[in-house]
C-alpha positions as CSV (number, residue, x, y, z in Angstrom):
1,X,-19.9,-23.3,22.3
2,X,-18.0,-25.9,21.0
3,X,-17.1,-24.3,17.5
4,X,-13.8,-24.2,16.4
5,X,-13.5,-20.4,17.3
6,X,-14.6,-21.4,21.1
7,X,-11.7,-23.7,20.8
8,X,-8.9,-21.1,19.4
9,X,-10.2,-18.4,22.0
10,X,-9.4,-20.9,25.0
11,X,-6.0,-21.8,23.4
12,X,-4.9,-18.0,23.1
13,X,-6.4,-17.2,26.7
14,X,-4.4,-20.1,27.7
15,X,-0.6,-19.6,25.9
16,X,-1.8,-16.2,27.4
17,X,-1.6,-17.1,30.6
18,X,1.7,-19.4,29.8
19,X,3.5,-16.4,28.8
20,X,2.4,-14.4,32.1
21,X,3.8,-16.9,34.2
22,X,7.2,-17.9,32.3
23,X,7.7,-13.9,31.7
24,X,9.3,-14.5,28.2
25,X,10.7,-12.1,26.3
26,X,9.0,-10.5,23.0
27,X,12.1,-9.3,21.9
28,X,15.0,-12.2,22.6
29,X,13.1,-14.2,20.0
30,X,11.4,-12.5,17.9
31,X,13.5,-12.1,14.7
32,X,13.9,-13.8,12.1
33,X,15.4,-17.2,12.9
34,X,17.1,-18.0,9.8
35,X,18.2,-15.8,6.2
36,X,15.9,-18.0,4.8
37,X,12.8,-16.3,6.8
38,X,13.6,-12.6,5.0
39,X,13.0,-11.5,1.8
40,X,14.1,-8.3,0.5
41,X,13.8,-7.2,-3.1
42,X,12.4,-4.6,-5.6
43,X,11.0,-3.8,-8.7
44,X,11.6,-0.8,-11.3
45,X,9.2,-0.9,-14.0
46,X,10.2,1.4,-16.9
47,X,7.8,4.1,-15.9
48,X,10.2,6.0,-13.9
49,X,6.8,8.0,-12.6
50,X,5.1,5.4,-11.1
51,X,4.0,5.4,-7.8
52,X,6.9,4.4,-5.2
53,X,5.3,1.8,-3.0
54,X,7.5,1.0,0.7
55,X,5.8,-3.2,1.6
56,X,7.6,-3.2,5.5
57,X,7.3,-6.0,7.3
58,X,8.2,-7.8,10.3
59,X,8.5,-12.3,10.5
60,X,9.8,-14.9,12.4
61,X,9.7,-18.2,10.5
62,X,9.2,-16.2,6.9
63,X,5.5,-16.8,6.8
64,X,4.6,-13.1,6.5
65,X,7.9,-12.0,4.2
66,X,6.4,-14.7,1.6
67,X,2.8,-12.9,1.9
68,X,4.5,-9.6,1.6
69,X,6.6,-10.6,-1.5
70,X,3.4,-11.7,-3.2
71,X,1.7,-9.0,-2.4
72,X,5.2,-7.1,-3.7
73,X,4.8,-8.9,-7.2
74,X,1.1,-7.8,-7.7
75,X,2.0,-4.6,-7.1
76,X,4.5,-4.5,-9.6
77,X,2.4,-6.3,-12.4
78,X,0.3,-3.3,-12.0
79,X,3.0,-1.2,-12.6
80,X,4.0,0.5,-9.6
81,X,8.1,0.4,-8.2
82,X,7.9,-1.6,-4.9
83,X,10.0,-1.9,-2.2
84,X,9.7,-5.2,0.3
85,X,12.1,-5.2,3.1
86,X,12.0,-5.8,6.7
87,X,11.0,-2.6,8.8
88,X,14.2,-2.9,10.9
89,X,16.3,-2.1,7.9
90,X,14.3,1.0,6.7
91,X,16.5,3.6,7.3
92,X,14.3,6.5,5.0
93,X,11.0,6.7,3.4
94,X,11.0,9.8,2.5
95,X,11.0,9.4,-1.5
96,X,8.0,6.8,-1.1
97,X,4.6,8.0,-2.0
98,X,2.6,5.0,-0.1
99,X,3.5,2.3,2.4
100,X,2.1,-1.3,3.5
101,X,3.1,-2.2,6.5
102,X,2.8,-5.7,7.9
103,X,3.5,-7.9,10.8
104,X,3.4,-11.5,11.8
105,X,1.6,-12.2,15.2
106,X,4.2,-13.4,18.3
107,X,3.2,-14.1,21.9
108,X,-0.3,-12.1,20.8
109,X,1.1,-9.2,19.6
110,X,2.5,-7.4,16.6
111,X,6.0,-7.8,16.3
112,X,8.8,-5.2,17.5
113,X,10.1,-3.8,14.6
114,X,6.9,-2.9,12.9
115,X,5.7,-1.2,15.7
116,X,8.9,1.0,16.1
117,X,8.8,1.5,12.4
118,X,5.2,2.9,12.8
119,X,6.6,4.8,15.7
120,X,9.8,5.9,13.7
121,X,8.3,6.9,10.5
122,X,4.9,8.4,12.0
123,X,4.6,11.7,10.1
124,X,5.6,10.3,6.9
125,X,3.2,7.4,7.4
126,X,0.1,9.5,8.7
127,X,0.3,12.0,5.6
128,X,1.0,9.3,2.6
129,X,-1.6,6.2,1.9
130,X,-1.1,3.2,3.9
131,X,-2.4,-0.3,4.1
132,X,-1.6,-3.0,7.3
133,X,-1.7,-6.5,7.4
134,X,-1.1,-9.2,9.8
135,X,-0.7,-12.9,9.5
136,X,-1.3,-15.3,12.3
137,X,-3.1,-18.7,13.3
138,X,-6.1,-17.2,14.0
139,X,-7.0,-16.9,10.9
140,X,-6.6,-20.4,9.9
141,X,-10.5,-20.5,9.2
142,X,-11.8,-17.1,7.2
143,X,-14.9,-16.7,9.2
144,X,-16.6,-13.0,10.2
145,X,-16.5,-14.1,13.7
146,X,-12.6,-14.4,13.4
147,X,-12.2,-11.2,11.5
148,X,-14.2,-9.6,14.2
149,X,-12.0,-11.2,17.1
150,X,-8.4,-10.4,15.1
151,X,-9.7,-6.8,14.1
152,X,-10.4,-6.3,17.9
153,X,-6.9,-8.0,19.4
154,X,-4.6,-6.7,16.7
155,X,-5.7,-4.4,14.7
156,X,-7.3,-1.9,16.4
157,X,-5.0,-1.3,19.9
158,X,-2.4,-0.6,17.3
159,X,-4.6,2.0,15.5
160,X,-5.7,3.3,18.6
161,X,-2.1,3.8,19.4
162,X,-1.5,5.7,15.8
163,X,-4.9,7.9,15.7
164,X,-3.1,9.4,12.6
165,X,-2.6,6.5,10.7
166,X,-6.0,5.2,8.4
167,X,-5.3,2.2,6.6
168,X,-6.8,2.0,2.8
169,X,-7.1,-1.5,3.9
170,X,-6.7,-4.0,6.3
171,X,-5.3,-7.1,5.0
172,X,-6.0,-10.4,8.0
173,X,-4.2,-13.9,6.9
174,X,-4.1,-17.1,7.6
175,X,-0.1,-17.4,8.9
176,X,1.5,-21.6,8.4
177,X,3.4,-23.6,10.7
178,X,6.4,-26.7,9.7
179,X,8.1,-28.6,12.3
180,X,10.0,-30.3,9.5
181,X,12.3,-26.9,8.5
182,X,11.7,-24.1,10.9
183,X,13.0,-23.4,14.2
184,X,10.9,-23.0,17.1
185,X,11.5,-22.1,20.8
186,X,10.6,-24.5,23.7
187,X,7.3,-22.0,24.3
188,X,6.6,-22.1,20.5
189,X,6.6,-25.7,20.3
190,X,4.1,-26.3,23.2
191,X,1.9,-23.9,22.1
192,X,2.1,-25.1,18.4
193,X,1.5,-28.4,19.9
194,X,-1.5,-27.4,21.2
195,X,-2.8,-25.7,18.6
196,X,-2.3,-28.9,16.5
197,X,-4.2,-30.7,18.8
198,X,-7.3,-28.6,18.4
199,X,-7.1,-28.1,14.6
200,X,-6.2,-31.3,13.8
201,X,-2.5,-30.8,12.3
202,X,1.1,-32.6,13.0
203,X,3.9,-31.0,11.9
204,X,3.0,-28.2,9.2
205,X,0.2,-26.6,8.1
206,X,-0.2,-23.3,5.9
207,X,-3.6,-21.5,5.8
208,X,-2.2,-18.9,3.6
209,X,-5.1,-18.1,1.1
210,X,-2.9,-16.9,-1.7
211,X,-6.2,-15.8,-4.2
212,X,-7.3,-13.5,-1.2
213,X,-3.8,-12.4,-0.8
214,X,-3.9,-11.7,-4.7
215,X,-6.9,-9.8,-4.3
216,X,-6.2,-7.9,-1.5
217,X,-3.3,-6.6,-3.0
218,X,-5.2,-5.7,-6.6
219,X,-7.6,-4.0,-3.6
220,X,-4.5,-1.6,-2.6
221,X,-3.0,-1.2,-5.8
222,X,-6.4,0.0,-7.0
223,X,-7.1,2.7,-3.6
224,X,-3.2,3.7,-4.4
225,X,-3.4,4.5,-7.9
């Protein structure tokens, strides 16, 4: 098949195979590389008995603390309090009353810090409403076929993992790439490179859909109310 999901699948099987061999560490780079790729804030609309909504998240080059800030903002236009921070610097949750939890995709896999703060904060998360959403490449094109493949690689082994935890909703994004400002590692560059190759892009691309962001969120806000 010589679709442009053929052509992804062989890329990831490939990098796949690059990281096997080159044995690279998930957690020496994957962090945020600059302050510029976190976002942390909040909002406190004057209903002090709103619901208390915890957005924590876990980027790299900021791609996924953008989408979770948006998603942050819709949130509090429909009046809830909102926190967005990254997971690592979650230290409580108990006064929250729901929780998104989010994660950019690195070297095929969620990112470290979301999954220890799914590990961490397990009992609070399993008995209070959560959503999940990742962002990565694959993505890039909306298609069932894709949402079928990403559910599979990176959605469900993490559910499987967290019987207790069932997500409201599932949020799956298109993530964005730019040579010009971010910093990559050697291994990110070649496989970036690669994946330029096949889907026709030099040095940036964003496939962030920000009206299915904004409707995923109004999706959540509406199963948290």
């Amino acid at each position: 098949m010589k679709s442009l999901d053929r052509l992804f699948h062989v890329l990831c099987v490939s990098a796949g195979l690059v990281v096997t061999v080159c044995m690279f560490s998930i957690s020496s780079q994957a962090y945020p590389r600059t302050d510029n790729d976190s976002i942390e804030k909040s909002c406190r609309p004057e209903n002090d008995i709103a619901r208390k909504i915890l957005i924590a998240y876990d980027t790299i080059h900021g791609s996924t603390a953008e989408v979770a800030a948006t998603i942050g903002e819709d949130l509090c236009a429909m009046g809830f309090r909102v926190d967005v921070k990254l997971a690592v610097n979650v230290s409580n949750v108990d006064d929250y009353d729901g929780f998104i939890v989010a994660s950019g995709i690195y070297k095929f896999t969620w990112l470290p810090d979301a999954l220890a703060f799914l590990d961490k904060f397990k009992e609070q998360i399993e008995t209070k409403p959560t959503a999940i959403f990742i962002v990565c490449s694959g993505m890039a094109e909306d298609t069932l076929d894709n949402r079928v493949s990403i559910q599979k690689a990176f959605i469900d082994p993490v559910l499987r993992k967290h019987p207790g935890i069932g997500p409201v909703s599932v949020g799956l994004f298109g993530g964005a790439v730019d040579f010009t400002n971010e910093q990559y590692t050697v291994f990110e560059k070649i496989v970036l490179r690669m994946l330029g190759l096949i889907m026709h892009f030099k040095d940036k691309a964003d496939w962030r859909n920000w009206d299915a962001i904004d409707a995923w969120a109004a999706e959540v806000g509406d199963k948290m109310k």
